[in-house]
C-alpha positions in Angstrom: 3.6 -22.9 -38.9 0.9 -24.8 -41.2 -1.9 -24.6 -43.6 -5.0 -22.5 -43.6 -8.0 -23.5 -46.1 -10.1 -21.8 -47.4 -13.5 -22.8 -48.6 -14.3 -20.9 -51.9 -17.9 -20.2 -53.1 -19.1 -19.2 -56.0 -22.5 -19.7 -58.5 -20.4 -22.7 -60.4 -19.3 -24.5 -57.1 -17.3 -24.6 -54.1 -13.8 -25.4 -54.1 -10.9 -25.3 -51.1 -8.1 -23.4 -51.1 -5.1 -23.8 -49.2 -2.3 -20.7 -48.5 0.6 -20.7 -45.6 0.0 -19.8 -41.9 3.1 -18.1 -41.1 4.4 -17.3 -37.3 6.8 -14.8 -36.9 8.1 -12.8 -34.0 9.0 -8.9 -35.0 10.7 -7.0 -31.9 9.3 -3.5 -31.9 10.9 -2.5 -28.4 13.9 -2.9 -26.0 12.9 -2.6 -22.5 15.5 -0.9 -20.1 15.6 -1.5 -16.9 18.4 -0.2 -14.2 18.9 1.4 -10.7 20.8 4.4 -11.0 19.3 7.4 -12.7 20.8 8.1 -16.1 22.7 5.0 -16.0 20.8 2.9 -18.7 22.8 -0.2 -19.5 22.7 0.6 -23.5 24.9 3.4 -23.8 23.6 4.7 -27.1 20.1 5.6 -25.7 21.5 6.9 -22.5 21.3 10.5 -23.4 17.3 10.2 -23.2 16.9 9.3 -19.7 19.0 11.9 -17.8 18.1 12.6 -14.6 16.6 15.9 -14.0 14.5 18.6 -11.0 12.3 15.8 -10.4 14.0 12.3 -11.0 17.2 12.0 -9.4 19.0 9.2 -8.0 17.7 6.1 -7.8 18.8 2.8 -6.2 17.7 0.6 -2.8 16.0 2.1 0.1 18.2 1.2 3.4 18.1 2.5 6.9 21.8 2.3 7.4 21.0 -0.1 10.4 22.2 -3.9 10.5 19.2 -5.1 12.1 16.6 -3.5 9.6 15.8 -5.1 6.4 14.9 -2.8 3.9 13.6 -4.6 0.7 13.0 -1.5 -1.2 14.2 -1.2 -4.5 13.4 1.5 -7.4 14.3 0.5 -10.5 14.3 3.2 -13.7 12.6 2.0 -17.3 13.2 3.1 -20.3 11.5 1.9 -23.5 12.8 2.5 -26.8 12.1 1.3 -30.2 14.5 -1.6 -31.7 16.9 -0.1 -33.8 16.6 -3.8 -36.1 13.1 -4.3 -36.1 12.2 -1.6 -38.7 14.8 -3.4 -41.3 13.8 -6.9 -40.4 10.0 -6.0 -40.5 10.8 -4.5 -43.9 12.8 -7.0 -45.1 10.7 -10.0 -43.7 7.1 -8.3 -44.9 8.6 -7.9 -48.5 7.8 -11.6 -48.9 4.3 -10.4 -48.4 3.9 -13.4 -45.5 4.6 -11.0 -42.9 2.8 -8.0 -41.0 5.6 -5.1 -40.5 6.1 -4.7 -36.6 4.5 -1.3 -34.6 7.8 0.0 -33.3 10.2 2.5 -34.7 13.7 2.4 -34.4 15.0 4.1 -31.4 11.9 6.0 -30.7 11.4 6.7 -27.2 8.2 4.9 -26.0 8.7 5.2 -22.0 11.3 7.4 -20.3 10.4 7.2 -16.5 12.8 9.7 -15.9 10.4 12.1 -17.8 7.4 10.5 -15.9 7.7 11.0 -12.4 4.4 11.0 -11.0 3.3 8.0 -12.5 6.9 6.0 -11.9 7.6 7.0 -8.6 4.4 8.1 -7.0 2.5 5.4 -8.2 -0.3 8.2 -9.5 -3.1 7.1 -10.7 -1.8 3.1 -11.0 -2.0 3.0 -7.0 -5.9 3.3 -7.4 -6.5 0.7 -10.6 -8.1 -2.4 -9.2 -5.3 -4.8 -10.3 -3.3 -3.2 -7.7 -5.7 -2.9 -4.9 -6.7 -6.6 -5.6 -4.2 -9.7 -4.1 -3.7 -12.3 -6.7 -3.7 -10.2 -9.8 -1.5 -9.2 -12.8 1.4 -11.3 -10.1 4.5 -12.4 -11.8 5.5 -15.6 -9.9 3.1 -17.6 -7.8 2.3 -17.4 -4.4 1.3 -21.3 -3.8 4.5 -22.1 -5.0 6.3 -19.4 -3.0 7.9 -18.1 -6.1 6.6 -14.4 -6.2 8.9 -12.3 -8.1 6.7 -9.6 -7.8 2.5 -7.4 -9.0 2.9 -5.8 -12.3 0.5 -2.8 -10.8 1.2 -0.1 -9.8 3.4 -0.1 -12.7 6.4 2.3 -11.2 9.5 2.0 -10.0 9.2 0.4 -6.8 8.8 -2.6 -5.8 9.6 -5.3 -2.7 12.4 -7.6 -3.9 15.4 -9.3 -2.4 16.6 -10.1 -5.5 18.1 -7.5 -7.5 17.3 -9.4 -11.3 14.1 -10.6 -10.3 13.4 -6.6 -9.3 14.6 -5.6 -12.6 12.9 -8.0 -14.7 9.6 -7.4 -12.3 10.2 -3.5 -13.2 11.2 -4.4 -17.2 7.6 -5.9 -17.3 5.7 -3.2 -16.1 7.4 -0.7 -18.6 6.7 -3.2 -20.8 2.7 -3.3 -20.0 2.5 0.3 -20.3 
């Protein structure tokens, strides 16, 4: 991405030194996000987020009448850690420009199935200021009448006519916590 310099100091003298600013982008995570309980899109992680006693189903909220309009959706989350990033972390920090990334590979970071308070109570985000307060942590703008959706409470549901821009709303806030 560019140079750094350094200016070196010693008793004889200064002198500047110059060594590579390198930008690099390791994944640590893949963020889940999907509507039916225990119906995560990547099949191979799937086992983890079976529904159970206290997170079943899933889906849109209707009322079963044509002229209600029920925008609520619930979205599930799952958070687990990118099965490449631990060999292109240590592949990519063996040239010793490169940090290695946080993640582990498929470790499970967030399960909201296995969190059901927080996801689908909203317990204790409902109380956090950023969701009491209009205007913050929003993902879209409101000027612009282009609000996708508040990342607090971070949980499951959210007000969205737009199934993608639900999920990616939802993605983000699994992705926060």
């Amino acid at each position: 991405a560019g140079i750094c310099y350094w200016l070196y100091c010693t008793p004889f003298g200064c002198s500047v030194r110059t060594s590579i600013k390198v930008r690099h982008y390791v994944p640590d995570a893949v963020v889940s996000s999907y509507s039916n309980t225990g119906e995560n899109p990547w099949l191979e992680v799937r086992a983890m987020s079976m529904p159970n006693p206290t997170a079943k189903a899933g889906g849109d909220g209707t009322t079963n009448n044509d002229n209600e309009n029920n925008l609520a959706k619930f979205k599930n989350a799952d958070v687990i850690g990118h099965p490449a990033g631990m060999v292109f972390s240590q592949f990519a920090s063996a040239s010793g420009y490169t940090c290695e990334g946080a993640g582990t590979a498929f470790m499970p970071y967030l399960l909201s199935t296995l969190d059901t308070i927080a996801w689908r109570y909203n317990i204790p985000e409902a109380f956090y200021p950023e969701a009491l307060i209009p205007g913050r942590r929003e993902i879209g703008t409101r000027t612009g009448l282009n609000l996708w959706g508040n990342v607090y409470p971070r949980g499951g549901f959210l007000h969205q006519t737009d199934d993608h821009k639900s999920g990616a709303v939802v993605a983000q806030r699994a992705g926060d916590i």
